[in-house]
C-alpha positions in Angstrom: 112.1 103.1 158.8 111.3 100.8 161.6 107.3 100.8 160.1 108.6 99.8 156.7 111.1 97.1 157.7 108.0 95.2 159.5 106.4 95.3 156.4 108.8 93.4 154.5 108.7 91.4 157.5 105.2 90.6 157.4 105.0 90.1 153.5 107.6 87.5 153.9 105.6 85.9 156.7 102.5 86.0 154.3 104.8 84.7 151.2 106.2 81.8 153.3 102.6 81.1 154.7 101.1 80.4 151.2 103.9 77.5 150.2 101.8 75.0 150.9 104.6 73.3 152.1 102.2 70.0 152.4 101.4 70.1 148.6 103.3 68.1 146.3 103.7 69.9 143.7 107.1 68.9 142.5 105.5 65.9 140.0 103.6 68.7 138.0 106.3 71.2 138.1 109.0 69.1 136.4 106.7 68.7 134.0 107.9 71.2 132.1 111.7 72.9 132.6 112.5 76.6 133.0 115.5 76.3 131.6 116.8 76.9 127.9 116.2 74.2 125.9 119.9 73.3 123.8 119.4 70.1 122.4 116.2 68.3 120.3 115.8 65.5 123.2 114.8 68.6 125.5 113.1 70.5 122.7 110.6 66.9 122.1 109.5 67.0 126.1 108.7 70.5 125.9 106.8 70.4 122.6 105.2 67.3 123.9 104.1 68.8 127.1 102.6 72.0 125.1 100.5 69.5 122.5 99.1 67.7 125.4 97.4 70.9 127.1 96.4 72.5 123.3 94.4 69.2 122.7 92.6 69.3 126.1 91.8 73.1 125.0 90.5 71.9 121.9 87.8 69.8 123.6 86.6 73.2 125.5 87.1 75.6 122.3 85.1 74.3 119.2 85.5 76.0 115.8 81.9 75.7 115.3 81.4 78.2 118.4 84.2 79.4 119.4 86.4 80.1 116.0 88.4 83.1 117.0 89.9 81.0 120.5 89.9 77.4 118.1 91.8 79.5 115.2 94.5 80.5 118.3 94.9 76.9 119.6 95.7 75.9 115.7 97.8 78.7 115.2 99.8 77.8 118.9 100.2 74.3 116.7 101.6 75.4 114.1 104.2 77.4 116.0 105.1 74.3 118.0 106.2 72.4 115.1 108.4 75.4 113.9 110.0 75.8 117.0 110.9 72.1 117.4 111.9 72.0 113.6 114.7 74.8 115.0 116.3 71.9 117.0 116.4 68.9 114.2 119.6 69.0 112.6 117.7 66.3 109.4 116.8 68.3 106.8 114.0 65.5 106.0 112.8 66.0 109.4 112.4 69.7 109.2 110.8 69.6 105.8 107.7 66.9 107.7 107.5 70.0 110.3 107.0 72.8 107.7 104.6 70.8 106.4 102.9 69.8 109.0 102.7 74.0 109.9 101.3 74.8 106.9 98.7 72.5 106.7 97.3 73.7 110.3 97.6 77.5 108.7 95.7 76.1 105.3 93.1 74.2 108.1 92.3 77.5 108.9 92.2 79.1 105.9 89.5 76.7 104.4 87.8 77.3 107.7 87.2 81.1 108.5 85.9 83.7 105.7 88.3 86.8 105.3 85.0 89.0 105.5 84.9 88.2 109.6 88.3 86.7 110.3 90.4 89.0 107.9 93.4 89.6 111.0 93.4 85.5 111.4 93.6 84.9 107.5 96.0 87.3 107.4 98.5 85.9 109.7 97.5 82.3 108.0 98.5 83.4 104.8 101.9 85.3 105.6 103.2 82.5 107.8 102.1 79.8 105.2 104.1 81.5 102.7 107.0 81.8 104.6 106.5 78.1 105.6 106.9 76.8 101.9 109.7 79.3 101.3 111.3 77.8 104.2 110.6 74.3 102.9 111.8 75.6 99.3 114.9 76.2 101.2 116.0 72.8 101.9 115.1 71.7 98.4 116.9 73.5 96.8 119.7 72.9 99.2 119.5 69.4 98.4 120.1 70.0 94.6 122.7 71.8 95.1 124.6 69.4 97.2 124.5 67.3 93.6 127.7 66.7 91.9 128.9 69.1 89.0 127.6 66.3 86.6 124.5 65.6 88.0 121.4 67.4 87.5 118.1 67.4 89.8 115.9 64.6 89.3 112.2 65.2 88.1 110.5 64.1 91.3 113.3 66.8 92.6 112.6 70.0 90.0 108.2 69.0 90.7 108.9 69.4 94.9 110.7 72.5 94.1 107.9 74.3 91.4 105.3 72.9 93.8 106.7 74.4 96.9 107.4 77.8 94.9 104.0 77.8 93.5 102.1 77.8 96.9 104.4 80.3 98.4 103.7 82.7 95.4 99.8 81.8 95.7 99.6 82.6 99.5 102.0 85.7 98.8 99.5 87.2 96.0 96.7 86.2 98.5 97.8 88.5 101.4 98.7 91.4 99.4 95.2 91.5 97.8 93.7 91.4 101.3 95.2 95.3 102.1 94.1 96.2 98.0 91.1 98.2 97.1 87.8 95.6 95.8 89.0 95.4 91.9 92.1 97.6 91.6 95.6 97.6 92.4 95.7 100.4 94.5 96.0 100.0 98.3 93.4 100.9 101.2 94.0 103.6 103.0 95.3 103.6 106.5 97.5 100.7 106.1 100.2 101.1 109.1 103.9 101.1 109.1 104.4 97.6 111.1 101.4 95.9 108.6 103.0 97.7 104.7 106.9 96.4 106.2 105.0 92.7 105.8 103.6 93.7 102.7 106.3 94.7 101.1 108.7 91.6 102.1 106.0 89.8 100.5 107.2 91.3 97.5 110.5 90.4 97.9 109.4 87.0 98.0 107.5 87.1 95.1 110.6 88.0 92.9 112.8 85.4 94.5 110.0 82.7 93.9 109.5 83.2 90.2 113.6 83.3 90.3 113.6 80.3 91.5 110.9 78.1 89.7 112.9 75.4 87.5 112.0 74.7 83.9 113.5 74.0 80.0 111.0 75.3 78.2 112.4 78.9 77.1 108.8 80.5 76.8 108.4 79.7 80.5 111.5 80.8 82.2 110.6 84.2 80.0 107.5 84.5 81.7 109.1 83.9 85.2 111.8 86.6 84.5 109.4 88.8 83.4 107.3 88.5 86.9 110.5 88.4 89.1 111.9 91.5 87.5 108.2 92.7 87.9 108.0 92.3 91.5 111.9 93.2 92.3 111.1 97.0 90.7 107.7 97.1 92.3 109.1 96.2 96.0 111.8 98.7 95.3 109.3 101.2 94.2 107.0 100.6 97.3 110.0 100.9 99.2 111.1 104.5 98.1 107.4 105.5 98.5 107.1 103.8 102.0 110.3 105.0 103.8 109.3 104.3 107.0 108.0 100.8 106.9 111.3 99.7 104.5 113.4 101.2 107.2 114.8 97.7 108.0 114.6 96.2 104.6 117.7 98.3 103.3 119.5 94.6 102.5 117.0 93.5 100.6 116.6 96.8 98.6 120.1 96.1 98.1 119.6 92.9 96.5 116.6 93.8 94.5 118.7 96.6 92.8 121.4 94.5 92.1 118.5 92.0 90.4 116.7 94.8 88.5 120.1 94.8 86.9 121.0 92.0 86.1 117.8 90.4 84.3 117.2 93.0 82.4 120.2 91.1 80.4 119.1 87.9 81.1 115.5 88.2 80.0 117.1 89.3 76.7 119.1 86.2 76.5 116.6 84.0 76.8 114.1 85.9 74.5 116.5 85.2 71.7 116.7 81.4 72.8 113.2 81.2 72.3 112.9 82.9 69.4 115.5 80.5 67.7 113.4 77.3 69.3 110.5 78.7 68.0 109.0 79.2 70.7 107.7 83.0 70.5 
């Protein structure tokens, strides 16, 4: 007992030997807090602190030598600005952050081939999805903040289609990544954690087309048509790939309640465009 406590003793000694109580260190610790950061103010000095040391890596790390380590620092980018979009309460704001995220994952994308970066591209193209969805989000927010009279304005119904239509592009992109080379069917070997992403993906797909905004009849058809599409598939994937739709039971939910629903509305608007001329 005695032999252990002068251990503790001694390792303290050592501990309080190594302060380097002469170094000050205090200027480049308060650099940075280590505390929770609650308001945007304190969100900006971290962020700002962060961007500083990724650009000095970027000097070291080149993409034309080092692309696996440069493809990290732009992903760590990318992450900063979604983080510090968490802590703007403007709308506008966030929406110049998404962007901003998605065009560092897009950077990349242009950048690496899937053939030798497939994990990267990947990532790129899940998280770029789910950037424009996010932007979508406060879009469409916006338009329905209008008044019951009002209607969205055309700049309004372009940001949203836009948005929808690289979210669906960058969806369809990662899902063909874990297909077979000209078929539909899926590799082999595809893990739990990796088919739960694939099928949310899916889920997003059906919402996207949902959401697209147009008056021509033969068009909104043709959207209905692919949401319904991808609702029944991601329920379909779901019941065949229990495990990795173990925590997707709400959305199964809500795609059931869809494949039910526009089944009617499809109909509907079939007729309208038959009467327009349209089909």
């Amino acid at each position: 007992m005695c032999l252990f406590l002068d251990n503790l003793t001694n390792k303290a000694k050592i501990n309080t030997d190594y302060e380097f109580k002469s170094l000050q260190l205090a200027p480049y610790q308060n650099k940075i807090t280590d505390k929770y950061c609650l308001t945007f103010d304190d969100a900006k000095k971290v962020f700002q602190f962060i961007a500083s040391w990724l650009e000095k890596a970027k000097l070291y790390y080149k993409a034309e030598t080092e692309a696996s380590e440069y493809a990290r620092i732009i992903m760590d980018f990318a992450d900063l600005y979604n983080c510090l979009a968490f802590f703007d309460e403007d709308p506008s704001n966030q929406s110049k952050m998404y962007k901003k995220r998605a065009d560092f994952y897009e950077e990349l994308l242009k950048l690496l081939s899937k053939t030798y970066y497939l994990a990267i591209c990947r990532e790129c193209l899940f998280h770029c999805g789910t950037t424009y969805c996010s932007m979508l989000s406060i879009k469409l927010d916006a338009i329905a903040d209008l008044g019951y009279d009002q209607s969205p304005t055309p700049h309004q119904v372009h940001k949203v289609n836009s948005l929808c239509e690289k979210a669906i592009a960058h969806f369809q992109d990662f899902i063909e990544t874990y297909k077979k080379k000209d078929s539909d069917e899926f590799q082999p070997g595809i893990d739990s954690e990796e088919m739960h992403t694939v099928l949310y993906c899916y889920f997003h797909l059906g919402r996207l087309f949902y959401k697209i905004i147009t008056y021509d009849k033969k068009k909104q058809l043709f959207n209905l048509n692919n949401s319904f599409k991808f609702y029944k598939l991601f329920i379909e994937l779901c019941e065949k790939h229990s495990e990795a739709a173990a925590h997707l039971k709400t959305e199964v939910s809500v795609c059931k309640e869809m494949t039910n629903l526009l089944p009617k509305k499809i109909e509907k608007t079939l007729l309208e465009a038959q009467e327009e001329g349209g089909i």
